[in-house]
mmCIF file of the C-alpha atoms, coordinates in Angstrom:
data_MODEL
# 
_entry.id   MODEL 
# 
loop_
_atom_site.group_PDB 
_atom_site.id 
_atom_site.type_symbol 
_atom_site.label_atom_id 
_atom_site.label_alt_id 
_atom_site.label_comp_id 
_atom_site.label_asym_id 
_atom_site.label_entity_id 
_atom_site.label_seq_id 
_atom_site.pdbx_PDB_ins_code 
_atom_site.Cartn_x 
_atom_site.Cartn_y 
_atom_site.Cartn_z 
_atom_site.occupancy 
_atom_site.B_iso_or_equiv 
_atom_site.pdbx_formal_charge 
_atom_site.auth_seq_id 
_atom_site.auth_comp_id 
_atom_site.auth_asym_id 
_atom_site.auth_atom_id 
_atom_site.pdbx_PDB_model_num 
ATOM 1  C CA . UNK A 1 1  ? -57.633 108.331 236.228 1.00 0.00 ? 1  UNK A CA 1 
ATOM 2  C CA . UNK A 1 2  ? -57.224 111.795 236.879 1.00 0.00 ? 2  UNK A CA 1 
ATOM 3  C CA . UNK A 1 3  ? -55.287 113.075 233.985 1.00 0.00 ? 3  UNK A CA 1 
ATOM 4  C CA . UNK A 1 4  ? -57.723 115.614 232.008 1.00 0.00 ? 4  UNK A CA 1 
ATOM 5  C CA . UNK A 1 5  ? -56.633 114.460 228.940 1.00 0.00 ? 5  UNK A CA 1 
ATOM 6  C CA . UNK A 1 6  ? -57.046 110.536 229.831 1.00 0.00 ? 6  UNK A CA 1 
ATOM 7  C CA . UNK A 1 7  ? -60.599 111.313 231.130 1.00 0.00 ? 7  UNK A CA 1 
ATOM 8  C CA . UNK A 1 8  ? -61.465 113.206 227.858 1.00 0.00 ? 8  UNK A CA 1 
ATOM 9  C CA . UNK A 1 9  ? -60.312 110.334 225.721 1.00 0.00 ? 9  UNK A CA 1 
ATOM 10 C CA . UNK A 1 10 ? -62.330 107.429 227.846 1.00 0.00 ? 10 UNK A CA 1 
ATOM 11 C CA . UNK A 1 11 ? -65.348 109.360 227.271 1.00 0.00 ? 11 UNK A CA 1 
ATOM 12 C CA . UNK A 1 12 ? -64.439 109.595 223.616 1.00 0.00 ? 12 UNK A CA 1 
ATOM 13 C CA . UNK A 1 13 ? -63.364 106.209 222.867 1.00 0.00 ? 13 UNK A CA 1 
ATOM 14 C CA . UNK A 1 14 ? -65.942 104.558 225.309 1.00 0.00 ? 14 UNK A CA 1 
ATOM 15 C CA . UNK A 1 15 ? -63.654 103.097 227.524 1.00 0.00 ? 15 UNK A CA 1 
ATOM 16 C CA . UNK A 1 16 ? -61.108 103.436 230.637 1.00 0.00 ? 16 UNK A CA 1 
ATOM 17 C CA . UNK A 1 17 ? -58.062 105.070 229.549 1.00 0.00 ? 17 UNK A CA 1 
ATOM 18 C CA . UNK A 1 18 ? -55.510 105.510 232.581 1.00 0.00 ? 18 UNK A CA 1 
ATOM 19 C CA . UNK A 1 19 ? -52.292 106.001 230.978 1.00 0.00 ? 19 UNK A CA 1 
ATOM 20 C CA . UNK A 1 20 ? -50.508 107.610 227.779 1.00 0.00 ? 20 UNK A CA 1 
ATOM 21 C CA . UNK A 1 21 ? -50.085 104.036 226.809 1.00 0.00 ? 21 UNK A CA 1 
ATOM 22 C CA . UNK A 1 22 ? -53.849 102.932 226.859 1.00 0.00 ? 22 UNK A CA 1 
ATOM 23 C CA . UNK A 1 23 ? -54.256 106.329 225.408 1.00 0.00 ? 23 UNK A CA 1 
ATOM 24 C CA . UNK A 1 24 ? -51.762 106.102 222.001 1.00 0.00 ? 24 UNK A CA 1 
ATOM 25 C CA . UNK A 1 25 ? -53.443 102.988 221.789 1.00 0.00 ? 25 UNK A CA 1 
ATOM 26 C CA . UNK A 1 26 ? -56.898 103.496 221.232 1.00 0.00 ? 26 UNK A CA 1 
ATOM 27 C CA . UNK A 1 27 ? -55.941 106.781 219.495 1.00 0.00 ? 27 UNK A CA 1 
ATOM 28 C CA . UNK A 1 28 ? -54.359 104.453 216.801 1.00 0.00 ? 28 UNK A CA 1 
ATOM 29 C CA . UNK A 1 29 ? -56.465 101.978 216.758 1.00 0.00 ? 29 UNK A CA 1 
ATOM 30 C CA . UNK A 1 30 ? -58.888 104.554 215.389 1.00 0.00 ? 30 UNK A CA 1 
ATOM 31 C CA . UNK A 1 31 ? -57.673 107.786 214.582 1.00 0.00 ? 31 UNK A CA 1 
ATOM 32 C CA . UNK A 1 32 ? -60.920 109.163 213.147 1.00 0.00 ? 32 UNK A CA 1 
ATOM 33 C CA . UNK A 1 33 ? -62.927 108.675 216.084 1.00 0.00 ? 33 UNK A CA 1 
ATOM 34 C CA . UNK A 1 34 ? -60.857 111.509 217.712 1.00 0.00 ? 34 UNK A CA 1 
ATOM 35 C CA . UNK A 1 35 ? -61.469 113.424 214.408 1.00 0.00 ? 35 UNK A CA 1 
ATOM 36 C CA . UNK A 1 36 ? -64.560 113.063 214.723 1.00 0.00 ? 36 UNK A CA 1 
ATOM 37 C CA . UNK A 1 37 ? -65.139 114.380 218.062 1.00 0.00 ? 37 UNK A CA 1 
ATOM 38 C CA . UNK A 1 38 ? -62.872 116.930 218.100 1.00 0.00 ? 38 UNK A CA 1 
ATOM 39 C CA . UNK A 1 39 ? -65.036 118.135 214.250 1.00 0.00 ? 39 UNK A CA 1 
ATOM 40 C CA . UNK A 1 40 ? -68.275 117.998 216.234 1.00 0.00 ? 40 UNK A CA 1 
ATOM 41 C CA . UNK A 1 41 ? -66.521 120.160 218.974 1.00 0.00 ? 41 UNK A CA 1 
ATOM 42 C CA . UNK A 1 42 ? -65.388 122.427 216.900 1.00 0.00 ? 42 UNK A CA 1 
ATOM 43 C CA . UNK A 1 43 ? -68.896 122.393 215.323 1.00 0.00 ? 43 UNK A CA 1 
ATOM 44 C CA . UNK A 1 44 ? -70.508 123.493 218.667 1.00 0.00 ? 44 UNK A CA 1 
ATOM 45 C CA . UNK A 1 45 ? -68.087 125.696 220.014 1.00 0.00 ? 45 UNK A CA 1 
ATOM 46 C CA . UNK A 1 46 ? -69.093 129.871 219.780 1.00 0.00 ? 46 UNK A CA 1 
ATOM 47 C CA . UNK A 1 47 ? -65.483 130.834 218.906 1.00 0.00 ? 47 UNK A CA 1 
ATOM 48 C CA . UNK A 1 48 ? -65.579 128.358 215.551 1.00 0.00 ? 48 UNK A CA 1 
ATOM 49 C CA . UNK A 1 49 ? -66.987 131.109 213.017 1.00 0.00 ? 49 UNK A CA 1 
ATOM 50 C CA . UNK A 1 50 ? -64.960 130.038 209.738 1.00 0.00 ? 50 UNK A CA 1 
ATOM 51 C CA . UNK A 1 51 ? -62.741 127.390 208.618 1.00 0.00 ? 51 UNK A CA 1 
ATOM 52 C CA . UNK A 1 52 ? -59.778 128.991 209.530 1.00 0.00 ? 52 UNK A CA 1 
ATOM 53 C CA . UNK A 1 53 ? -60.786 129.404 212.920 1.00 0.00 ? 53 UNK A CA 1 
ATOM 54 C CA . UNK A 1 54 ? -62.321 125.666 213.462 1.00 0.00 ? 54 UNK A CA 1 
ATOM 55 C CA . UNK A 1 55 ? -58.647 124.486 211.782 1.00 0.00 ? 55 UNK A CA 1 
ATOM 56 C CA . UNK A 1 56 ? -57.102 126.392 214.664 1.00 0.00 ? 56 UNK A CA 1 
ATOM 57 C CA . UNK A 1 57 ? -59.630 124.985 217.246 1.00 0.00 ? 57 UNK A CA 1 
ATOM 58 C CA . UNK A 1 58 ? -58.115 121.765 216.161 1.00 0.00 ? 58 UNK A CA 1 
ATOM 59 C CA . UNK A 1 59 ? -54.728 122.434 216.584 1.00 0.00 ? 59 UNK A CA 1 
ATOM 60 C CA . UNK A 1 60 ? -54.828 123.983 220.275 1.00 0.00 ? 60 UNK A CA 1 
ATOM 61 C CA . UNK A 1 61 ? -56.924 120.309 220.871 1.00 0.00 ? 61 UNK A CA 1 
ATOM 62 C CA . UNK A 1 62 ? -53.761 118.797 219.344 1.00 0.00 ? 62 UNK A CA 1 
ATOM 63 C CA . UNK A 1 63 ? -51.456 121.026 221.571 1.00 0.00 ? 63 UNK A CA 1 
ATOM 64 C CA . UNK A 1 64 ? -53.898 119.791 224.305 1.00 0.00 ? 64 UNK A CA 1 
ATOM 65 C CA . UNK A 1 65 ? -53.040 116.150 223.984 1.00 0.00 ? 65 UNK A CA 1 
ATOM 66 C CA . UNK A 1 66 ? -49.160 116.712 222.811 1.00 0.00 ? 66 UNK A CA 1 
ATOM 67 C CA . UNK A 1 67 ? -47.039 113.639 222.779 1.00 0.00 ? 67 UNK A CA 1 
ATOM 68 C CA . UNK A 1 68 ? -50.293 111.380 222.976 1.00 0.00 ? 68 UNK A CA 1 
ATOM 69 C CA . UNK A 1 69 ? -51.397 112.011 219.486 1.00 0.00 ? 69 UNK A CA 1 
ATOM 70 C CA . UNK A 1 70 ? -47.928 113.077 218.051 1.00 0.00 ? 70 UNK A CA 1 
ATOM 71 C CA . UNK A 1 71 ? -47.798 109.037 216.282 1.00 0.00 ? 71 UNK A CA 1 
ATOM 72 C CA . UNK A 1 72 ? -51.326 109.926 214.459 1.00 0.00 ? 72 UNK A CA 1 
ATOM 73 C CA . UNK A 1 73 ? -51.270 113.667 214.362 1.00 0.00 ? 73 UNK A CA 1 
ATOM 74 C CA . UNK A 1 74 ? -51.958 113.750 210.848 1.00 0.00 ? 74 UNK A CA 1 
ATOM 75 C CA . UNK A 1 75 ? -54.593 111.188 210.190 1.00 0.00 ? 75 UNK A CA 1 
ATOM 76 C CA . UNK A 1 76 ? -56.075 113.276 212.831 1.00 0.00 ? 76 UNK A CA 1 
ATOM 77 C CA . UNK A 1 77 ? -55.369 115.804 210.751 1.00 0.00 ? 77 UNK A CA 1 
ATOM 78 C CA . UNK A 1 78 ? -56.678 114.442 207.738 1.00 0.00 ? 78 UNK A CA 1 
ATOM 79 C CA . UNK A 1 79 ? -60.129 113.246 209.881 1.00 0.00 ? 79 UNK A CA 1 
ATOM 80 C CA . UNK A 1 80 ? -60.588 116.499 210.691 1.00 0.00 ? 80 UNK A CA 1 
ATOM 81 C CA . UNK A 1 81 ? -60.407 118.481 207.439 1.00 0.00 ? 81 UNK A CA 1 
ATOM 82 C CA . UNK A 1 82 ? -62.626 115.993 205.242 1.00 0.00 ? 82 UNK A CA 1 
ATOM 83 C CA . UNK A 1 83 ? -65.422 116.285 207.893 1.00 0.00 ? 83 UNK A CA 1 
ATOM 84 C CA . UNK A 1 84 ? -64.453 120.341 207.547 1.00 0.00 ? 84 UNK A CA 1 
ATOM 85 C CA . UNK A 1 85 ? -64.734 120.009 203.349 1.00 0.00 ? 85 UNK A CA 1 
ATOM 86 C CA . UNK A 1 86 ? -68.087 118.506 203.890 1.00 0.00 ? 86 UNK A CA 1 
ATOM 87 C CA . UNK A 1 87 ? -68.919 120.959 206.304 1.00 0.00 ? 87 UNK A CA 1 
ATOM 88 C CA . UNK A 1 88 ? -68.448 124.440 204.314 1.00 0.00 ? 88 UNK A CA 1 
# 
């Protein structure tokens, strides 16, 4: 496993993810759990100071992961922004 991106996602989704495969897998088997954690990193992160700059947080994560998430980029998406709603 030493794709960055494949190591990120076992830790997120709790389990071994060693290919883009495994990866669009478990990314569409539950799209909000990458929502989720990629709110609560947002949440944590210095450079998040508004909700324009947490919504572009998300989308250089997005970037990050290219093709892998392109099937479930917008229930990502959509993940992301309720938990942001709530937030503010």
């Amino acid at each position: 496993m030493s794709d960055t991106r494949h190591r990120q996602l076992s830790r997120i989704y709790g389990r071994t993810i060693e290919t883009d495969e495994d990866a669009r897998t478990a990314i569409t088997g539950d799209p909000g759990i990458l929502a989720s954690e990629l709110f609560m990193e947002a949440v944590e992160s210095d450079d998040v100071t508004s909700i324009e700059t947490a919504k572009s947080y998300l989308e250089d994560r997005l970037a990050f992961f290219g093709g892998i998430v392109a099937p479930d980029v917008e229930a990502i998406r959509r993940g992301f922004e309720s938990k942001l709603t709530a937030w503010a």
